[in-house]
N, C-alpha and C positions, 0 to 999 in steps of 0.2 A: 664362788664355786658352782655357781648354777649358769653361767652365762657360756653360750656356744663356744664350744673350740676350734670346731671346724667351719667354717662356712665354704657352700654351695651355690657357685655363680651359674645360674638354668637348670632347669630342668626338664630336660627331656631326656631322654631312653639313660645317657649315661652319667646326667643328674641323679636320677631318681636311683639307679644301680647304686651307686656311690654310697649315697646317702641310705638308701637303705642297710647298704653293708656295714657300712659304720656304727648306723643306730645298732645291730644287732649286736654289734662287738663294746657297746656300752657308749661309744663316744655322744657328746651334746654337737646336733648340727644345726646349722641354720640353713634353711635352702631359700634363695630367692630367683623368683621368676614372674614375667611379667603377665602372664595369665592368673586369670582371678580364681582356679581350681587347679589341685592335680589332680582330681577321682575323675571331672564332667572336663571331656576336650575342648576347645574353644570354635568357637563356629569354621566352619569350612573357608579358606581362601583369608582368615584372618592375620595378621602379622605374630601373634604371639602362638598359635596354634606348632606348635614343637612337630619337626619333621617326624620322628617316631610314630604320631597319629596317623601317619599319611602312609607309611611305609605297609608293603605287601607283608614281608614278615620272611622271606625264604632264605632257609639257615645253608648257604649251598657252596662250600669254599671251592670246591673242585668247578664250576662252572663261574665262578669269580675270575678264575686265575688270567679270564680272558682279561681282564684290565688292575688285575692285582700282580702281588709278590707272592713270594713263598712266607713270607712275615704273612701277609692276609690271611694265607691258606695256612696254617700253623694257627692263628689267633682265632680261625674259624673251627677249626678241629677240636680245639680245646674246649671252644664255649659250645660246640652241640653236647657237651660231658657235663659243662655247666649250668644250660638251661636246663637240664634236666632236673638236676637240682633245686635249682631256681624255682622252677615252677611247680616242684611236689612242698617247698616250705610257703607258696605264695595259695596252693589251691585254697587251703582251709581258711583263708583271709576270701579270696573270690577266684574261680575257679579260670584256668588259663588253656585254652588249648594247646597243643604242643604235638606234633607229630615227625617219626624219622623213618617216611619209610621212601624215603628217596625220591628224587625228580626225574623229571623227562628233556630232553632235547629235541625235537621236533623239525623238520625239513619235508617243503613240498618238490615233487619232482619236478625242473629246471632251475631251481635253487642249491643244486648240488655244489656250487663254487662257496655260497657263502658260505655253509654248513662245513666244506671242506675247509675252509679259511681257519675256523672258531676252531675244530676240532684238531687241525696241525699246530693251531697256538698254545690248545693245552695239551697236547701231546711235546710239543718242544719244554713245555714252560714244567711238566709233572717228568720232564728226564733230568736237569739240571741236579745236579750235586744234591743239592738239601731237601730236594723231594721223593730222588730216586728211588727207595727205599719202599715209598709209601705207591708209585707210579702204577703197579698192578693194580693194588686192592682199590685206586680211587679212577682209576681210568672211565671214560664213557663206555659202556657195555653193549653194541648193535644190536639190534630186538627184530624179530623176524615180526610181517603182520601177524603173525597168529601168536608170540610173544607181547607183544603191543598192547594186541582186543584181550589178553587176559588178565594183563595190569589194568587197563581204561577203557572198556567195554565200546565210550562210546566218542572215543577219538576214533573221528573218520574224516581221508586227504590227506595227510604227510604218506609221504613213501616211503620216507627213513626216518627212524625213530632209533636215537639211543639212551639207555638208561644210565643214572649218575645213585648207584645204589645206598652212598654213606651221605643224604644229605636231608632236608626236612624243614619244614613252617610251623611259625606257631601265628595264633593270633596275636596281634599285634595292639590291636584296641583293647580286648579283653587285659594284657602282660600294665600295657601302662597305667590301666588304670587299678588294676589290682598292687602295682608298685605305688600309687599316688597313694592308694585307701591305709597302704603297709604303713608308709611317712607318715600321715594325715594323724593316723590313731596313735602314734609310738608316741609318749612321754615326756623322749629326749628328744622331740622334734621342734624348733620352732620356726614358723613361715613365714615368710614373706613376701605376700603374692600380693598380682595388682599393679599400679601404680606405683607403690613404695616398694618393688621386687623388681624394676626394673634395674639390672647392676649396667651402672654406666661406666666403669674401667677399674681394671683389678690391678693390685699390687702386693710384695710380697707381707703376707699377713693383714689386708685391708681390702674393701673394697667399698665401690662410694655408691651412693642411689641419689635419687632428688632427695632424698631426706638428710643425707652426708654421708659423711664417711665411717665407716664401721671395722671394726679391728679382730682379727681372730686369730687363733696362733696358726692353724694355717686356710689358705683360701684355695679350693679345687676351679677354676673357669673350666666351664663347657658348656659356653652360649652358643654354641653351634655357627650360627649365619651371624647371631648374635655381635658376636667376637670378632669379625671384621679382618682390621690392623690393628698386631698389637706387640709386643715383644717378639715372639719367636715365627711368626708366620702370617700370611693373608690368605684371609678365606673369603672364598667368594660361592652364592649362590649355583646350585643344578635344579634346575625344574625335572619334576618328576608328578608324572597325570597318572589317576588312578580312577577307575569306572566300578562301584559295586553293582553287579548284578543278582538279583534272586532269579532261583532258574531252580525251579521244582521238579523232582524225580531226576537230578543229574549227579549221577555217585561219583563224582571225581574226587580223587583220594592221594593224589600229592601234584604239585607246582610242574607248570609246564612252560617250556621255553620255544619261542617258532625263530629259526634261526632263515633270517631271512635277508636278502641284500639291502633293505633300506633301514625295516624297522627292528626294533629288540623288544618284539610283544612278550609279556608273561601273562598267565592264568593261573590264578593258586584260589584252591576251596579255603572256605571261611565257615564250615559250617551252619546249620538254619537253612541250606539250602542257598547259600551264598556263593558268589564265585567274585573274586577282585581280576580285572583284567587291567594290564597299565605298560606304559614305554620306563625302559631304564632310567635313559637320560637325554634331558634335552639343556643344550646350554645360552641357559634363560634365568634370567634372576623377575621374571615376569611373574606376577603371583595371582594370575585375574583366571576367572572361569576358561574352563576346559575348553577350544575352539571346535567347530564345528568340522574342521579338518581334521584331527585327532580324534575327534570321535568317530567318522566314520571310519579310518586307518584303523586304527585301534580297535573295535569292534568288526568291523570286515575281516583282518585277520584273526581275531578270535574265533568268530564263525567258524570260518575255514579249517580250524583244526576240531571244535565240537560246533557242528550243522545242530545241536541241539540248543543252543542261545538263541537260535532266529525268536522262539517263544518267551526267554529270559526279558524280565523286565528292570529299566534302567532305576533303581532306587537312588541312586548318590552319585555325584564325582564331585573330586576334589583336583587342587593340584598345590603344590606343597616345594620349596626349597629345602635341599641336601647341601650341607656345609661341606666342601672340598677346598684342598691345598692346592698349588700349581700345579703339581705331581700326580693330585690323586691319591695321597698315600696318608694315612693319618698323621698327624704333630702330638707329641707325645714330649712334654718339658716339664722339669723338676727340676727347685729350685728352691733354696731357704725362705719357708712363707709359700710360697704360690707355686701349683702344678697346672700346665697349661696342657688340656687335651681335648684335641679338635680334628678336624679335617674327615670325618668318618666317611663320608660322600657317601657311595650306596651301600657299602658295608656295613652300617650299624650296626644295624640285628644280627649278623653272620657275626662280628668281632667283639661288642661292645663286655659283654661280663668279662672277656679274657681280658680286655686292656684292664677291666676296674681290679680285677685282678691282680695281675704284674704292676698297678698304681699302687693301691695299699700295700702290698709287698715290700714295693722298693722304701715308699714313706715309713712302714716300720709301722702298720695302723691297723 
């Protein structure tokens, strides 16, 4: 009567979602992953270090759409209703930041083609059938300079700027590890971290470690990179760099995107006087420190859009793998015994509580 029912193959962002929704609904889970904590993240640039550590954290479905579906945008809409939730039953365990008070899209003058590019693809992409509906309320909104300086005082250099009003960031370090403290202390949890947590291949109601094979009535995979080849799909590594900078007296107050011909800089505040600057994507399953050319790209355009980083100092970077499908598009399998959900790529944070969602749903859990 006491032994797991559920078991949990990783855990990271939609690990730990999973598993925490379960415990709360009474079920016994097992979560195994091959890092030796879920509250303390694993060193920067390590193998077991779970993409969610890595991740900026911006909840933004309407500036997705550039390389999503109307499913992404639909599973992102849901979960900004979600995390909200999420993070007022998670404060009083450790407190999470969370903000929706929209992003920015960013373009310097002679970069008008790119900026033009982004914005006719979610202008096509939010008229289609299944979004039409929603196409006003969630459209890029133009912002005059004197509209601009009075959302971000102190973006200066883009000449066009437009607003993306229904979309928003949370901390991302603060969410996982106040989801790991949630698991960590509940009861009905037991772990499996370490060495004895690495799951080396799932089946339906099983899953095996070095230690052997373990049986449960059902088994959730979401090893992310982890997972590879396996029944339903192949996922392969996305490199994605992320630079934290402290940068004192700078009041930036939501996620900013420079739409630019070569790179896809973002900047999103972090609070403490924090600012994360980082590239979308780069298709790299490479996991070694931040290159000397990415840092200056990367930071040179940040600049460019706040001149007030020249003084920001570099505390961290990392760089981290995002598990994507051939497509891009998440894998989502259920099956008697084992439900396979993977493929997040950069949408994590923007989809992952609706998928865990619509998962328990369908499982009846």
């Amino acid at each position: 009567m006491n032994a797991p029912s559920i078991g949990i193959a990783g855990a990271g962002l939609l690990g730990r979602l999973l598993a925490w929704q379960l415990l709360e609904r009474g079920h016994r889970v097992a979560v195994f992953d091959p890092a030796s904590s879920l509250v303390e993240a694993p060193p920067a640039y390590h193998p077991t270090r779970a993409a969610g550590w890595t991740a900026a954290g911006m909840l933004s479905p309407t500036a997705e759409l550039e390389c999503a579906n109307a499913q992404v945008f639909a599973l992102g809409l849901r979960s900004l209703t979600l995390w909200r939730d999420t993070v007022a039953r998670l404060n009083p365990i450790s407190p999470v930041s969370l903000s929706h008070a929209g992003s920015l899209l960013l373009a310097h003058r002679g970069d008008e083609g790119a900026a033009q590019r982004v914005l006719g693809l979610l202008a096509s992409k939010l008229s289609i059938e299944q979004l039409a509906t929603q196409a006003a309320q969630h459209a890029p909104q133009p912002l005059t300079p004197i509209g601009l300086h009075a959302l971000e005082p102190d973006i200066h250099g883009p000449a066009h700027a437009w607003l993306l009003p229904h979309e928003g960031h949370i901390h991302t370090v603060q969410a996982m590890a106040a989801l790991g403290q949630a698991i960590t202390q509940h009861p009905l949890a037991t772990l499996h971290l370490g060495a004895a947590g690495g799951v080396q291949t799932t089946g339906p109601g099983w899953l095996r470690t070095a230690a052997g094979e373990q049986r449960m009535a059902h088994v959730l995979d979401v090893r992310g990179t982890g997972y590879r080849t396996g029944y339903h799909t192949r996922i392969r590594g996305v490199r994605g760099e992320i630079f934290w900078l402290h940068a004192p007296g700078l009041p930036l107050s939501r996620p900013l995107r420079l739409l630019h011909p070569r790179w896809r800089v973002y900047i999103v505040p972090r609070g403490g006087d924090m600012v994360v600057v980082g590239a979308t994507e780069i298709e790299s399953e490479d996991r070694s420190p931040v290159s000397v050319r990415s840092t200056l790209e990367l930071l040179s355009a940040a600049h460019s859009v706040l001149p007030a980083l020249a003084e920001a100092r570099i505390v961290h970077s990392e760089a981290n793998l995002r598990p994507a499908t051939p497509d891009n598009l998440p894998c989502v399998h259920h099956s008697a015994g084992l439900s396979v959900i993977n493929g997040l790529f950069r949408h994590g944070w923007l989809i992952a509580p609706a998928l865990v969602e619509q998962a328990l749903h369908t499982l009846g859990l």
